[in-house]
C-alpha positions in Angstrom: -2.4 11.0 20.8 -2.2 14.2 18.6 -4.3 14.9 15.9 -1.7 14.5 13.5 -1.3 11.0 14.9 -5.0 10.6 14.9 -5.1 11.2 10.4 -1.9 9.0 10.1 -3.7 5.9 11.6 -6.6 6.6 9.9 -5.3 7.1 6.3 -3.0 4.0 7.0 -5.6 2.0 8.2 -8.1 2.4 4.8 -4.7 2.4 2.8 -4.1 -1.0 3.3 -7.7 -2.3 4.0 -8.1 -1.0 0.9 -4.8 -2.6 -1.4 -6.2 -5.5 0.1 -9.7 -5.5 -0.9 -8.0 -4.2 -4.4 -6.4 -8.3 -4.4 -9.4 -10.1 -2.4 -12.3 -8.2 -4.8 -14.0 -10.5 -7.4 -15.3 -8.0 -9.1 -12.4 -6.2 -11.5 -14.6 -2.9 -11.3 -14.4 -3.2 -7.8 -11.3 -3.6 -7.4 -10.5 -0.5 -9.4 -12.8 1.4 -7.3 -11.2 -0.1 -4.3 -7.8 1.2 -6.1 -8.9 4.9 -6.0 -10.0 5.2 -2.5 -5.8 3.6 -1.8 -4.7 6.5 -3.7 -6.7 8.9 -2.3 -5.7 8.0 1.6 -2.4 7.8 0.3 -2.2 11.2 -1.1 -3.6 12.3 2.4 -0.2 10.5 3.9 1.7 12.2 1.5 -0.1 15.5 3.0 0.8 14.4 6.8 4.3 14.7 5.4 4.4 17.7 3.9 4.8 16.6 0.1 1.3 18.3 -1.3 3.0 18.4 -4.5 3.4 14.3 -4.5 -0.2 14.2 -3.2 -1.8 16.0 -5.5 0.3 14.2 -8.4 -1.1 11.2 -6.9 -4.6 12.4 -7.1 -4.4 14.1 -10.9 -2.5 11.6 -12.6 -3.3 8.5 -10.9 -6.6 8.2 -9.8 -7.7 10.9 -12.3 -6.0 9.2 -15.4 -4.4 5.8 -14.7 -7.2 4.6 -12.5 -10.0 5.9 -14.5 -8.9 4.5 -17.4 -8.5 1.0 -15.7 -12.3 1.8 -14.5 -13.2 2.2 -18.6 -11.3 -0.6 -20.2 -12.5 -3.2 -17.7 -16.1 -1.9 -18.7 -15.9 -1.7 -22.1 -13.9 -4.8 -22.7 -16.6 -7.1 -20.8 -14.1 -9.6 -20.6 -14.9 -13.5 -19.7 -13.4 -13.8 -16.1 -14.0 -17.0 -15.8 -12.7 -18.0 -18.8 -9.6 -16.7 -17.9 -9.6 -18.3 -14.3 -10.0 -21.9 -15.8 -6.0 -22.7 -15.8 -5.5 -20.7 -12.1 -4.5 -24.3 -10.6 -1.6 -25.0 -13.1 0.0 -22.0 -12.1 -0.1 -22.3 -8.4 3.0 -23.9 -7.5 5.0 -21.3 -9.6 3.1 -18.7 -8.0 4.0 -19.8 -4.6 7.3 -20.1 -5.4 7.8 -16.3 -6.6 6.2 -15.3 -3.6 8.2 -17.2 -1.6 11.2 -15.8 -2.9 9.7 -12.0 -2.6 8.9 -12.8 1.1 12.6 -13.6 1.6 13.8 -10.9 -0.2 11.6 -8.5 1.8 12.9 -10.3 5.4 16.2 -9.9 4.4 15.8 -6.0 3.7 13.9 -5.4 6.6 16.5 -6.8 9.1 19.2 -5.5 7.5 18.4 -2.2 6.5 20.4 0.3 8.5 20.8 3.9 8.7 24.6 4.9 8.8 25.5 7.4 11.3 27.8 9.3 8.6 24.8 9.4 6.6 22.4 10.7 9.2 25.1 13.5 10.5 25.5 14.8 7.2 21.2 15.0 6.6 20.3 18.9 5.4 16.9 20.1 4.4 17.0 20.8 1.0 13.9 22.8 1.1 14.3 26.4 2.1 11.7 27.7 5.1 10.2 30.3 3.1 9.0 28.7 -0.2 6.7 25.5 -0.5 7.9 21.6 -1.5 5.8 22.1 -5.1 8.0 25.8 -5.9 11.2 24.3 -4.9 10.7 21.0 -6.9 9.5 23.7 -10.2 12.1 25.4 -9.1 14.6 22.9 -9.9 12.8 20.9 -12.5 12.7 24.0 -14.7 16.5 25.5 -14.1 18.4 22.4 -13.3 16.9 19.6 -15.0 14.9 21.5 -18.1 16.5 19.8 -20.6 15.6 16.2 -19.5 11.9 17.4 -18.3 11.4 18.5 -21.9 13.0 15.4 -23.2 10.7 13.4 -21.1 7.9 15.7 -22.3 8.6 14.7 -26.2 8.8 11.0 -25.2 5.3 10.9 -24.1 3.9 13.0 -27.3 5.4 10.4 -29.5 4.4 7.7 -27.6 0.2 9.3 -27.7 0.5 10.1 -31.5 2.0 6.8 -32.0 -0.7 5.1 -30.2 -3.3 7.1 -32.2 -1.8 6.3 -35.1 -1.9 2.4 -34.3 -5.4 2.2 -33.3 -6.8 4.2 -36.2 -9.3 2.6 -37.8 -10.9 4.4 -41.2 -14.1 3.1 -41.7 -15.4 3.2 -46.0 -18.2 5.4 -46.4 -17.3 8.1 -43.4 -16.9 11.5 -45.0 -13.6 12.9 -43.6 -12.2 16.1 -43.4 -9.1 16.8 -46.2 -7.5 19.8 -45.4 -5.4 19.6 -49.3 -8.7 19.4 -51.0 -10.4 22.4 -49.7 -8.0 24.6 -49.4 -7.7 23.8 -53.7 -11.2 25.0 -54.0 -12.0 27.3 -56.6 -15.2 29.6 -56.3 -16.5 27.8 -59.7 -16.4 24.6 -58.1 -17.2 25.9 -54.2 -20.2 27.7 -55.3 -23.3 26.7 -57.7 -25.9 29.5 -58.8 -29.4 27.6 -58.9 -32.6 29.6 -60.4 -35.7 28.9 -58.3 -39.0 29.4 -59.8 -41.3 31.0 -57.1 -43.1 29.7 -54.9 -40.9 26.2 -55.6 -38.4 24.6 -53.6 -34.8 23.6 -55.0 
């Protein structure tokens, strides 16, 4: 068994020991934690492959924002758990029905997922030898698909300054910054001349 064999099985392995520890975990911190280290193997699969640029998306954005901010919310929240878990049993037999159905729908892909021989004749590599996967994928994203990337780009600052917006909460008595009112300062209002006797504080 190569070496390459060798990381494959072990990133697999922890992958899905960890997804599911990520279900079996009592503790909701816990199971985030148990969350990162799946991401992390995974992005070391994605290496295997040859997709750095997928792994280290999977590292930055997932485990460093998605993942940590599960890790934070869960904290802060202190939520009752076992509030929560009180009506678990009325929802059981719905449960195992959606899961029944998923497992079917699964079985039925698995045996009958094939790969065409038309399709697997015509197969190119559509990355050139010379460059890496992360240039040819900026290469594209930035000449061939620029327009929607920037599209996407304003999507998601509206969506943050909207969120701001919605959870900001002014609190009376907080001195806060108005940009209007000091720029309309005069230097007879900005500026008062005080006489101090000496030897005598103000």
């Amino acid at each position: 068994m190569g070496l390459a064999a060798a990381f494959f099985y072990l990133f697999s392995g922890v992958v899905i020991a960890s997804a599911l520890m990520v279900i079996l975990s009592r503790n909701p911190v816990h199971s985030v934690l148990w969350l990162i280290l799946a991401f992390f193997n995974a992005a070391g699969l994605f290496l295997l492959l040859g997709a750095e640029f997928l792994a280290m998306i999977l590292v930055v954005v997932y485990v460093g924002a998605v993942a940590v901010l599960f890790l934070f919310v869960v904290m802060m929240l202190d939520v009752d758990f076992a509030e929560l878990r009180q009506g678990f049993i009325n929802y059981v037999p719905f449960g195992a029905v959606i899961g029944f159905v998923f497992a079917v729908e699964l079985l039925l892909v698995l045996t009958g997922w094939t790969i065409s021989p038309e399709s697997a004749a015509s197969a190119q590599v559509p990355i050139p030898g010379d460059i890496s996967n992360a240039e040819a994928l900026g290469r594209v994203m930035y000449t061939k698909y620029l327009l929607f990337f920037q599209l996407a780009g304003m999507v998601l600052l509206v969506a943050m300054v909207g969120a701001i917006v919605l959870t900001l909460r002014h609190k009376a008595g907080v001195k806060r910054q108005d940009i209007s009112v000091q720029v309309a300062r005069t230097p007879a209002t900005a500026i008062e001349v005080r006489k101090v006797e000496s030897g005598k504080g103000i």
